[in-house]
MARVO-727884 format. One line per 10 residues: number of its first residue (from 0); their letters; for each residue x, y, z of C-alpha. Coordinates in pm, 1 decimal, decimal comma, always signed. Layout:
N
NUM	a	X:Y:Z | ...
//
This chain:
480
0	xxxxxxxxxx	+2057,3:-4618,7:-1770,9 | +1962,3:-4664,6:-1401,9 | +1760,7:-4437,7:-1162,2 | +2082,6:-4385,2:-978,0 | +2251,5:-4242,8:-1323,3 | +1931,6:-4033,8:-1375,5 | +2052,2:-3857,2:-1034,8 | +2380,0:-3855,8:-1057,8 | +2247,9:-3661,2:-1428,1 | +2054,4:-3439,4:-1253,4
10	xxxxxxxxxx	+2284,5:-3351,2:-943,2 | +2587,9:-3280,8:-1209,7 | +2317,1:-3053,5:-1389,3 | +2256,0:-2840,9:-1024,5 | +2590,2:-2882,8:-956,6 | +2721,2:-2506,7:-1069,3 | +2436,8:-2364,0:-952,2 | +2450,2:-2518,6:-565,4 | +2826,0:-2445,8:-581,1 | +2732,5:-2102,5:-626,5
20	xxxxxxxxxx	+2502,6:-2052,1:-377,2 | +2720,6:-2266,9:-112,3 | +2986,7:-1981,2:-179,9 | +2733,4:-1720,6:-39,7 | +2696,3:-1894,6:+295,2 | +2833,7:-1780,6:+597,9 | +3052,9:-2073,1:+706,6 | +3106,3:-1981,2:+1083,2 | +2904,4:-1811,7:+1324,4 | +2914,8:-1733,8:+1707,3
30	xxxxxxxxxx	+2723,1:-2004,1:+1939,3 | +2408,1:-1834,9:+1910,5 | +2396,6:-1796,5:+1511,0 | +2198,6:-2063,1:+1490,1 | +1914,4:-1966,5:+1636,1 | +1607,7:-1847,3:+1485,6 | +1673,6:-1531,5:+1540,9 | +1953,4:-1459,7:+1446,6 | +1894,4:-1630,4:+1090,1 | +1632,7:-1438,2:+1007,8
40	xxxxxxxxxx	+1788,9:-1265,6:+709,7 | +1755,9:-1624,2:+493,5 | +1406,8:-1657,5:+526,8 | +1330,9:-1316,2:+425,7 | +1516,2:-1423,3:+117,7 | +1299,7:-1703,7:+70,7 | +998,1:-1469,7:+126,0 | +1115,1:-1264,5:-133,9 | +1162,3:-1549,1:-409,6 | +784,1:-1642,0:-325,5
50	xxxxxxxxxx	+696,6:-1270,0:-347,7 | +895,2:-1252,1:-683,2 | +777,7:-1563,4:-842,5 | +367,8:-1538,3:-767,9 | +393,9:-1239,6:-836,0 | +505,9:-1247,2:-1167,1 | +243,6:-1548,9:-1246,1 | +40,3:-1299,1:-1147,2 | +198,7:-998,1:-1368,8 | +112,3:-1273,8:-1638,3
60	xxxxxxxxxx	-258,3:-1333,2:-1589,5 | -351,5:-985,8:-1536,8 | -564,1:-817,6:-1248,4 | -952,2:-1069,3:-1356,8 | -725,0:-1387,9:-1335,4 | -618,0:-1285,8:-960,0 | -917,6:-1110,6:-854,0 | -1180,1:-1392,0:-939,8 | -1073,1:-1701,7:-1114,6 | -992,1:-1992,9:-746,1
70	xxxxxxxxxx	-650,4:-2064,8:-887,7 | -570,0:-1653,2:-921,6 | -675,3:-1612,8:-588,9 | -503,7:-1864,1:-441,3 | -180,7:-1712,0:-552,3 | -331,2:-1328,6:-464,9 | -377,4:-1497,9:-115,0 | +22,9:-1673,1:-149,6 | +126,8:-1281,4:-225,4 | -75,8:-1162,5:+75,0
80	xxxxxxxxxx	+74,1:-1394,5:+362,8 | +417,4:-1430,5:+222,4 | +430,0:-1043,5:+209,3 | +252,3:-1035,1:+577,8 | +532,2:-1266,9:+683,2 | +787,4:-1077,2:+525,7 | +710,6:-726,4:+689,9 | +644,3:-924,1:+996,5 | +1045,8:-1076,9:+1009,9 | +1171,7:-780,8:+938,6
90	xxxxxxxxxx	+1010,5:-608,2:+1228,4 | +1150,3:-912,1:+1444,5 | +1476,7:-875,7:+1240,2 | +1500,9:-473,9:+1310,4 | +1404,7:-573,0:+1692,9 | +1654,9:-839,5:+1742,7 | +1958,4:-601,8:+1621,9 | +1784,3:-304,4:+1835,7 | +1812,7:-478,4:+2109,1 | +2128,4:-643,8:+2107,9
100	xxxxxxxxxx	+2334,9:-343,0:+1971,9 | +2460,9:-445,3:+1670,6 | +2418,7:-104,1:+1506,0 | +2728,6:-30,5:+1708,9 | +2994,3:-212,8:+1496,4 | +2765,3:-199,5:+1175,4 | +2663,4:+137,6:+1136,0 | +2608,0:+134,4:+731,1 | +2417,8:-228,4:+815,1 | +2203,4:-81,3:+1012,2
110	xxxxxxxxxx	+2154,0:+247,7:+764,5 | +2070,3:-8,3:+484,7 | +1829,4:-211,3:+672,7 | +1641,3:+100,1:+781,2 | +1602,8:+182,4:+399,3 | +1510,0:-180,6:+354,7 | +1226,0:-194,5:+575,6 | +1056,0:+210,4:+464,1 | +1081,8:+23,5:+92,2 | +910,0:-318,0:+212,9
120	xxxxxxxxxx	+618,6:-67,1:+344,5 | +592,0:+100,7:+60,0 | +572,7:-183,5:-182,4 | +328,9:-326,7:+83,8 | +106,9:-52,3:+37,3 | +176,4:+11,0:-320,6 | +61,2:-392,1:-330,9 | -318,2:-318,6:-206,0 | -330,7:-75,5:-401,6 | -296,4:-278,5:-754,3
130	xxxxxxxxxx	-428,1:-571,5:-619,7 | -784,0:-449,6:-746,9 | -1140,4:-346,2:-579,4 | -1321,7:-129,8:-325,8 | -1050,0:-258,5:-95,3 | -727,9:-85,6:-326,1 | -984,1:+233,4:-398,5 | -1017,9:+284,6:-5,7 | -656,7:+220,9:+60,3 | -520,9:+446,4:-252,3
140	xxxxxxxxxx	-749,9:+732,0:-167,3 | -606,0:+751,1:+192,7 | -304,5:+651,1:+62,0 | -337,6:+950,5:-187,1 | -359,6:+1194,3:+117,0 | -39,1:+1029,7:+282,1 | +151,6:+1104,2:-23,4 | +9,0:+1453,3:-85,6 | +89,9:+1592,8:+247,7 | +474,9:+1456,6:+231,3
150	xxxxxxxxxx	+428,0:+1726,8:-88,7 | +496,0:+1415,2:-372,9 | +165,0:+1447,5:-495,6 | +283,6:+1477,3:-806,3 | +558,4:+1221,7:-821,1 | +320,8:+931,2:-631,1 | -27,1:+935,7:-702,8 | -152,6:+563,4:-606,2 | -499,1:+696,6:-740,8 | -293,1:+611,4:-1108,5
160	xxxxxxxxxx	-267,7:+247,2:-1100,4 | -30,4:+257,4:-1398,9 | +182,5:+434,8:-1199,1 | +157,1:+238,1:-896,4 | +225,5:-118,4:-1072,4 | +566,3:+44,8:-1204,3 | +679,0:+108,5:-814,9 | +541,0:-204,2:-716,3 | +656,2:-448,4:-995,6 | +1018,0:-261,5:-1119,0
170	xxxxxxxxxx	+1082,7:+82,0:-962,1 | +1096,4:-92,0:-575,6 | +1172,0:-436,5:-649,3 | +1533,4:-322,4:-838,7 | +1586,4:-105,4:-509,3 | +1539,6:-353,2:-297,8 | +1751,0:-579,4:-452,6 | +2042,4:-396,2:-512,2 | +1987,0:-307,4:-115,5 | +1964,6:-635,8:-8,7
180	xxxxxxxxxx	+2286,0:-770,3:-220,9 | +2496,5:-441,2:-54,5 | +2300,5:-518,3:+312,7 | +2422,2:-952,2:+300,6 | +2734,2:-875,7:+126,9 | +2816,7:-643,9:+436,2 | +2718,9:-901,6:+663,8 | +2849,2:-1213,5:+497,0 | +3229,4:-1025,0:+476,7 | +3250,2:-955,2:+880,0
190	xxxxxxxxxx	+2985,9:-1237,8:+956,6 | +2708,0:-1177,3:+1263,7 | +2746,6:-947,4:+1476,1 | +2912,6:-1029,4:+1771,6 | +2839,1:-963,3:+2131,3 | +3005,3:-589,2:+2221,1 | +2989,2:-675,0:+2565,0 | +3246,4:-900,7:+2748,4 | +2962,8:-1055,2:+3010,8 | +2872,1:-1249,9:+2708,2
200	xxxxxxxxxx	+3066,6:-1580,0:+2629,3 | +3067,7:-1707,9:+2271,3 | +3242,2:-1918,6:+2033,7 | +3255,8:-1957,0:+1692,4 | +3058,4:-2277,8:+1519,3 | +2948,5:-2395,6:+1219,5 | +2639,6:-2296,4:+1079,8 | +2407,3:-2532,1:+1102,0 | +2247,9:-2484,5:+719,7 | +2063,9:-2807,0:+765,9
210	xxxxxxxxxx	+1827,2:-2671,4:+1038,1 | +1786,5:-2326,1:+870,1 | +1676,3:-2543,4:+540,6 | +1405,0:-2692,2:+790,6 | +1243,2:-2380,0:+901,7 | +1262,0:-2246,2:+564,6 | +1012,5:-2535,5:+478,9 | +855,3:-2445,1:+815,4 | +795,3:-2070,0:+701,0 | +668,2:-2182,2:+336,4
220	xxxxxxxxxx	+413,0:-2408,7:+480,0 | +292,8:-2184,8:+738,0 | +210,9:-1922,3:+454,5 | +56,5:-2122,1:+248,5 | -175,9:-2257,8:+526,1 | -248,9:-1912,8:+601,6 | -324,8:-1890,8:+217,9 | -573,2:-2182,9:+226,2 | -756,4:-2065,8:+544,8 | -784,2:-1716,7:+513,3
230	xxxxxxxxxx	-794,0:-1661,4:+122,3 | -709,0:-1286,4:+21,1 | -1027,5:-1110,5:+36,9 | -1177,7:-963,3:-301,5 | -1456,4:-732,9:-326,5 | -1594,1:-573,7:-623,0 | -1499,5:-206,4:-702,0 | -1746,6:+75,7:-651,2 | -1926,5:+261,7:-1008,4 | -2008,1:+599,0:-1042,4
240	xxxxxxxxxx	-2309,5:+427,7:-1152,5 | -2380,6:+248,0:-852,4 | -2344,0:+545,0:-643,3 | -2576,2:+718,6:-889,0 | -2828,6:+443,3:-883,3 | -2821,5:+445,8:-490,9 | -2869,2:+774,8:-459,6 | -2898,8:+984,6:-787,4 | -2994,2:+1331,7:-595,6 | -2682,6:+1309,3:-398,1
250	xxxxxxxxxx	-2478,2:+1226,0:-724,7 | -2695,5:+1579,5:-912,6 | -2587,7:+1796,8:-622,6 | -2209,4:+1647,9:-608,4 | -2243,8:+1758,8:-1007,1 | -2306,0:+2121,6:-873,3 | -2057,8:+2109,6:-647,2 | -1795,7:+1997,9:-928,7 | -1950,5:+2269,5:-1151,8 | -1919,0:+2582,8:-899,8
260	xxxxxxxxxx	-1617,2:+2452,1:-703,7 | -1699,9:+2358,2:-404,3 | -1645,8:+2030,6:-357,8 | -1374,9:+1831,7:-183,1 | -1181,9:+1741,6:-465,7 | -1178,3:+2138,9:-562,0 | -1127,7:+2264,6:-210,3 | -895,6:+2034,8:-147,9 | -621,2:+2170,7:+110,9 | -269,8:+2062,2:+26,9
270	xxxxxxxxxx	-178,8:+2233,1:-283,7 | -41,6:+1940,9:-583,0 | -55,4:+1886,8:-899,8 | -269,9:+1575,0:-947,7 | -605,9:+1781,2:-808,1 | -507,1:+2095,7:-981,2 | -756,6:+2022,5:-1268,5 | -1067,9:+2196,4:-1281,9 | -1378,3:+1979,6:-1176,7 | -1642,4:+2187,7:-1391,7
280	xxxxxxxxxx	-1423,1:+2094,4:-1670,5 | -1358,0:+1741,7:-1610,2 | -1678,6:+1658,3:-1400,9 | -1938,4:+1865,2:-1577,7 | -1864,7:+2024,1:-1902,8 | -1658,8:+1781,4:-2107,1 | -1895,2:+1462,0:-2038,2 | -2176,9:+1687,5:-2085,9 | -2054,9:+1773,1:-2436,7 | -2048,4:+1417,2:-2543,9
290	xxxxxxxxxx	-2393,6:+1358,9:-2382,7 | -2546,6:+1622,6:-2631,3 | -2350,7:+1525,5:-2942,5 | -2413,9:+1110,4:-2877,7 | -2789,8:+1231,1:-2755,1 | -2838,0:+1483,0:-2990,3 | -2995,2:+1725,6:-2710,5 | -3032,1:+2067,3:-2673,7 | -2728,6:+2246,9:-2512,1 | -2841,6:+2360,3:-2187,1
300	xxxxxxxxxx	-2493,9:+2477,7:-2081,5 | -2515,0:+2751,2:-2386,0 | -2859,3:+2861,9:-2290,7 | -2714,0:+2883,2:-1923,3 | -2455,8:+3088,3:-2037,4 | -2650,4:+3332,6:-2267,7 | -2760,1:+3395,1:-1893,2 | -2666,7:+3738,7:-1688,7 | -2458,1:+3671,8:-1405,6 | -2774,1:+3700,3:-1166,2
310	xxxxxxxxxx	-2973,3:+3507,5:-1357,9 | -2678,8:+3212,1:-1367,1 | -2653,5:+3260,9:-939,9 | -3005,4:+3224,1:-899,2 | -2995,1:+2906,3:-1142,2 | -2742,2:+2764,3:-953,1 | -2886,1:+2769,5:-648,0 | -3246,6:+2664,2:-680,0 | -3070,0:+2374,7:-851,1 | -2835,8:+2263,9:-578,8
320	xxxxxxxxxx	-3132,8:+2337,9:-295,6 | -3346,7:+2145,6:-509,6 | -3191,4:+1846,9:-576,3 | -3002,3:+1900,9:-176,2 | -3359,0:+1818,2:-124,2 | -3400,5:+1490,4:-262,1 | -3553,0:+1640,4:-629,1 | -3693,2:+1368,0:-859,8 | -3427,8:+1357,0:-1159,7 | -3711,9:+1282,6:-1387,1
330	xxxxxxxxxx	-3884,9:+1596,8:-1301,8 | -3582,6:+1752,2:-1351,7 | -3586,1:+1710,5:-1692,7 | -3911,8:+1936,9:-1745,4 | -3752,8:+2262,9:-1531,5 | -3725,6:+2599,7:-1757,8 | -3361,5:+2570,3:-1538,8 | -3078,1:+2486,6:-1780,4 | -2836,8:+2407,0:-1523,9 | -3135,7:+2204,6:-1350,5
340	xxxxxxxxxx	-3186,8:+2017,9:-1657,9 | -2823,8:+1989,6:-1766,8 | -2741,9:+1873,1:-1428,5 | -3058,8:+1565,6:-1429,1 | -2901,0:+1473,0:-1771,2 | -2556,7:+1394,9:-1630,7 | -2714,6:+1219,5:-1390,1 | -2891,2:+995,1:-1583,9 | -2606,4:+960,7:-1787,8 | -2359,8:+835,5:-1510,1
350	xxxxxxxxxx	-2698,0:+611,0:-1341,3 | -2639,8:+432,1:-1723,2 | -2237,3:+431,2:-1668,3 | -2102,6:+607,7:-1976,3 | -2048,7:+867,3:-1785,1 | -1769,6:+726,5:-1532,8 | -1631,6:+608,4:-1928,1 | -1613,9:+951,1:-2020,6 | -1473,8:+1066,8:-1718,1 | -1189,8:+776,5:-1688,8
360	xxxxxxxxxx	-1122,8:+858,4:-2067,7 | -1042,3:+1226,9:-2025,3 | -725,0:+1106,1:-1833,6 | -376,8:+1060,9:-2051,7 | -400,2:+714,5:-1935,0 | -677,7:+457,9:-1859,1 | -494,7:+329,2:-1571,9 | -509,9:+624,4:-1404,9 | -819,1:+657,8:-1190,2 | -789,8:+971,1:-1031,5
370	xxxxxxxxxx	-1074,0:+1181,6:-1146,7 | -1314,9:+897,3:-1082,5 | -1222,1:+775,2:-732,4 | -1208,5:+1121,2:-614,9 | -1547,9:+1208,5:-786,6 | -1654,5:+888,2:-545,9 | -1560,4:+1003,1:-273,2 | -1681,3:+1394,5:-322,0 | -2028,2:+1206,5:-367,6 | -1949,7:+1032,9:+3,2
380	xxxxxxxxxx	-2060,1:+692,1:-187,1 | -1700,4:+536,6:-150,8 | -1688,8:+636,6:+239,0 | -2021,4:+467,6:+267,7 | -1926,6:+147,2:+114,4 | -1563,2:+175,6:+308,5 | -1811,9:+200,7:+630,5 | -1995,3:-112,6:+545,5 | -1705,4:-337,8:+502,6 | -1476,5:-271,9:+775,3
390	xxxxxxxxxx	-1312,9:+33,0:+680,2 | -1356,7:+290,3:+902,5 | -1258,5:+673,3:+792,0 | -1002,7:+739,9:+569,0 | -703,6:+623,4:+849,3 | -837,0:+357,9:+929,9 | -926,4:+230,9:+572,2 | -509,1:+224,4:+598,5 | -488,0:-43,5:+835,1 | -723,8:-289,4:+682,5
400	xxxxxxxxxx	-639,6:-492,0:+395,4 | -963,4:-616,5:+350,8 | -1294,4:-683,8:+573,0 | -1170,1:-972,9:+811,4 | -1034,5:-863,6:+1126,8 | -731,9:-1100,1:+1075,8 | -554,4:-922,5:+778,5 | -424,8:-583,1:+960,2 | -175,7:-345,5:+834,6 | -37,6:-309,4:+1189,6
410	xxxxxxxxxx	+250,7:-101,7:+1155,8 | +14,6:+194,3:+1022,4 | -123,0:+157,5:+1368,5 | +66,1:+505,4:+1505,2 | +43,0:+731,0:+1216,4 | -317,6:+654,3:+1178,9 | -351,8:+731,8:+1524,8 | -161,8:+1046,4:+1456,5 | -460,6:+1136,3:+1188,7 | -714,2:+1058,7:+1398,4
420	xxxxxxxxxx	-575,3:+1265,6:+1670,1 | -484,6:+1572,8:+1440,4 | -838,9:+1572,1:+1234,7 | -970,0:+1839,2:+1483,5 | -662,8:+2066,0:+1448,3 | -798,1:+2337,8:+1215,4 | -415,8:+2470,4:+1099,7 | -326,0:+2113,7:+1129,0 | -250,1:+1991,5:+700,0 | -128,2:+1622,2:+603,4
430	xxxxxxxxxx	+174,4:+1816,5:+540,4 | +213,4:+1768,4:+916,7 | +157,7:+1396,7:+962,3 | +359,2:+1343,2:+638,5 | +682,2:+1526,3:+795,0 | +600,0:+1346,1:+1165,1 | +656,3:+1043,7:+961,4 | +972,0:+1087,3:+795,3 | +1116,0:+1248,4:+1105,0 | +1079,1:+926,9:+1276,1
440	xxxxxxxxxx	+1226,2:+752,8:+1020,2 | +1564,1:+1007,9:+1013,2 | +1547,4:+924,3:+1357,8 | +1566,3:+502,6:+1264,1 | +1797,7:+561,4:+979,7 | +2024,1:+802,7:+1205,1 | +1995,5:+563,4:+1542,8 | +2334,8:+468,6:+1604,0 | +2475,4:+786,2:+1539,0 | +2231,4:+992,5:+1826,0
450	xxxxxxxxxx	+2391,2:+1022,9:+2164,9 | +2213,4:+878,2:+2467,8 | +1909,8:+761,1:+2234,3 | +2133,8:+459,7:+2090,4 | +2254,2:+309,5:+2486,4 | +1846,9:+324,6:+2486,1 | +1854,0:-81,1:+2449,2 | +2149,1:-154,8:+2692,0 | +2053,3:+58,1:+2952,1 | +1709,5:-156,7:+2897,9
460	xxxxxxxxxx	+1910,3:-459,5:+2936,5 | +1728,3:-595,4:+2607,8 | +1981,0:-822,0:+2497,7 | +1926,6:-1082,9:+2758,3 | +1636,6:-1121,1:+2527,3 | +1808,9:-1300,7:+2303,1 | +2170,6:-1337,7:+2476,7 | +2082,3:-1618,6:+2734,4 | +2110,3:-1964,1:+2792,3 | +1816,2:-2069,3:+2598,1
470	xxxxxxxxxx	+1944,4:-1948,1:+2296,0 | +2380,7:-1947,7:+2355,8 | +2529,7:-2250,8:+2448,7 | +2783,6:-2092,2:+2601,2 | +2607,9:-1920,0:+2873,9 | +2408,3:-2245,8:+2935,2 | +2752,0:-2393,1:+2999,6 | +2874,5:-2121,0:+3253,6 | +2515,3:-2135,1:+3430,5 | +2642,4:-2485,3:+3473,3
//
């Protein structure tokens, strides 16, 4: 058997499959199908099969293989720029039917695609957020707050990262795909849109499949130069016992504020279910209990509540002013103040780290991280280390996928200036920016239906942007 056999072998092998996907082209197209922009559908496809495929290799390692071994970061860093790229085209995509109308023949096109591109952001986000480190705990606490003022709290917590890898690796994924089939098959049965208005001169061609093929290559190299050169940051996650060890009379009088409830987490404004526990249970009294059985100490919490009322007020506060004062937890240890002591002893525990294992342990799940993320950021250690990387308040920690400048969230760019604009509104809740949100998406989703708003583009004249000579052969002939 010759080389020529061995491809005839394979070729008869592929032959089924390339038969199959040659019956899913669109054969015909006007004159200006074949330009990039108007072919921008295929390479999201292709940007979805390198989404699907690294990120199952990924699925298959596990979270240590991606965040640190070279190989598991090079395909993180694959993941990052093909999903960049992705939400990128489809901005492009949503712009180039925008502007040339083509909501106005394809209505339910257009209603998918809008559905299509709120999913893409979500699994965007939902991406950071299990892709591991201080860079997912920033971006799932603000995150967190997103989600809690649309009122689904309860329903999306990305503080639960079991939670969050089910919408990003099945719960989305089958959406979108069942979308996309419904969104092609729509557009492959009536072909491209065609120009509505009569000033525009087409005919139909062939599609040239040859030249989409090429930038298809184009679009996979370009990702996965971006991939080499600017490799998918990673830095460590923050500890309760780092934040302890950094500053452990911040992390006593956080304690307090846990026990009494007055803390952020407690006090926290939009009423759902994921911060509906109560912090003196989960913060001080349960990891306190193991401390005493594993330590064998005395329990100060008993003696503190043997206490009268007064006597517990007055506790309390000499031992939040003391230790609001930069107390010695050491010295702490010696006070005739139960809570005083009780409180020092937590903190040593959580400066060794078995308390943030307690604490992660009293959850149903170990995946799910919410009581110790938001005990980091009641102790304003995880704003602090946001600050020093790049990632600026909790809107801004939205926009930043990691610490270089070049890896930006960009399309969070209005909300978050929505929250930054709103944060000095007193009666102003998330609840607001949450339903700002999704009424501008009704408003996308409902666009060709909404007199005067959807002749927005033609009275703009933005089709010539992609209607003209440079890209329509036909209008390069009649210029002629």
């Amino acid at each position: 058997m010759n080389m020529n056999d061995d491809e005839k072998g394979i070729k008869a092998f592929f032959k089924p499959i390339i038969g199959l996907m040659q019956d899913q082209y669109i054969k015909y197209v006007p004159s200006y199908g074949n330009s990039f922009f108007f072919t921008i559908g295929i390479y999201l496809l292709e940007l979805f099969v390198i989404l699907a495929l690294t990120g199952m290799v990924m699925l298959i390692f596990g979270p240590y293989w991606w965040d640190t071994t070279a190989v598991g970061t090079l395909f993180r860093s694959i993941h990052l720029w093909a999903a960049e790229a992705f939400v990128t085209l489809m901005f492009i995509h949503l712009f180039v039917n925008f502007s040339t109308s083509a909501f106005k023949k394809k209505k339910l096109v257009w209603m998918i695609g809008s559905v299509l591109l709120m999913l893409v952001l979500l699994e965007f986000a939902f991406g950071v957020g299990v892709q591991g480190g201080l860079l997912s705990q920033w971006n799932d606490k603000a995150g967190a707050d997103l989600w809690n003022g649309f009122g689904l709290g309860f329903w999306v917590n990305p503080l639960n990262q079991g939670a969050v890898l089910g919408w990003h690796v099945a719960i989305i994924p089958i959406m979108l795909l069942l979308l996309i089939f419904l969104h092609y098959s729509l557009v492959k049965k009536d072909g491209l849109s065609k120009p509505y208005r009569k000033d525009i001169p087409y005919k139909m061609v062939k599609a040239d499949h040859k030249k989409m093929y090429r930038r298809m290559v184009y679009i996979f190299i370009i990702v996965m130069v971006f991939a080499f050169v600017f490799s998918s940051p990673y830095i460590a996650p923050l500890t309760i016992s780092q934040a302890a060890d950094s500053n452990p009379s911040n992390t006593a009088a956080t304690l307090l504020q846990e026990y009494n409830f007055s803390s952020g987490t407690a006090t926290y404004l939009d009423t759902i279910d994921p911060y509906t526990f109560s912090t003196r249970s989960v913060y001080f009294s349960v990891p306190y209990s193991f401390y005493i059985q594993s330590a064998n100490k005395t329990d100060e919490l008993a003696v503190l509540s043997a206490e009268n009322a007064s006597q517990q007020k007055l506790d309390f506060a000499q031992a939040y002013s003391y230790f609001e004062n930069n107390g010695s937890v050491a010295n702490a240890m010696n006070s005739n103040n139960p809570l005083l002591v009780a409180t020092a002893e937590l903190t040593q525990m959580a400066e060794s780290g078995e308390y943030q294992f307690v604490v992660q342990n009293e959850s149903a799940s170990g995946l799910d991280e919410t009581y110790v993320l938001r005990f980091l950021y009641d102790t304003g250690a995880l704003t602090t280390a946001a600050t020093h990387y790049g990632l600026r308040t909790a809107q801004f920690g939205m926009l930043r996928v990691g610490a270089p400048p070049w890896s930006i969230q960009y399309w969070l760019i209005p909300y978050n200036l929505l929250e930054i604009e709103t944060a000095n509104i007193p009666w102003w809740t998330d609840l607001y920016n949450g339903s700002v949100a999704l009424l501008v998406f009704f408003v996308l989703l409902l666009f060709p239906f909404i007199p005067y708003l959807n002749r927005l583009p033609d009275k703009l004249k933005l089709y010539k942007l992609f209607w003209n000579r440079y890209t329509n052969p036909e209008m390069r002939r009649t210029k002629k």
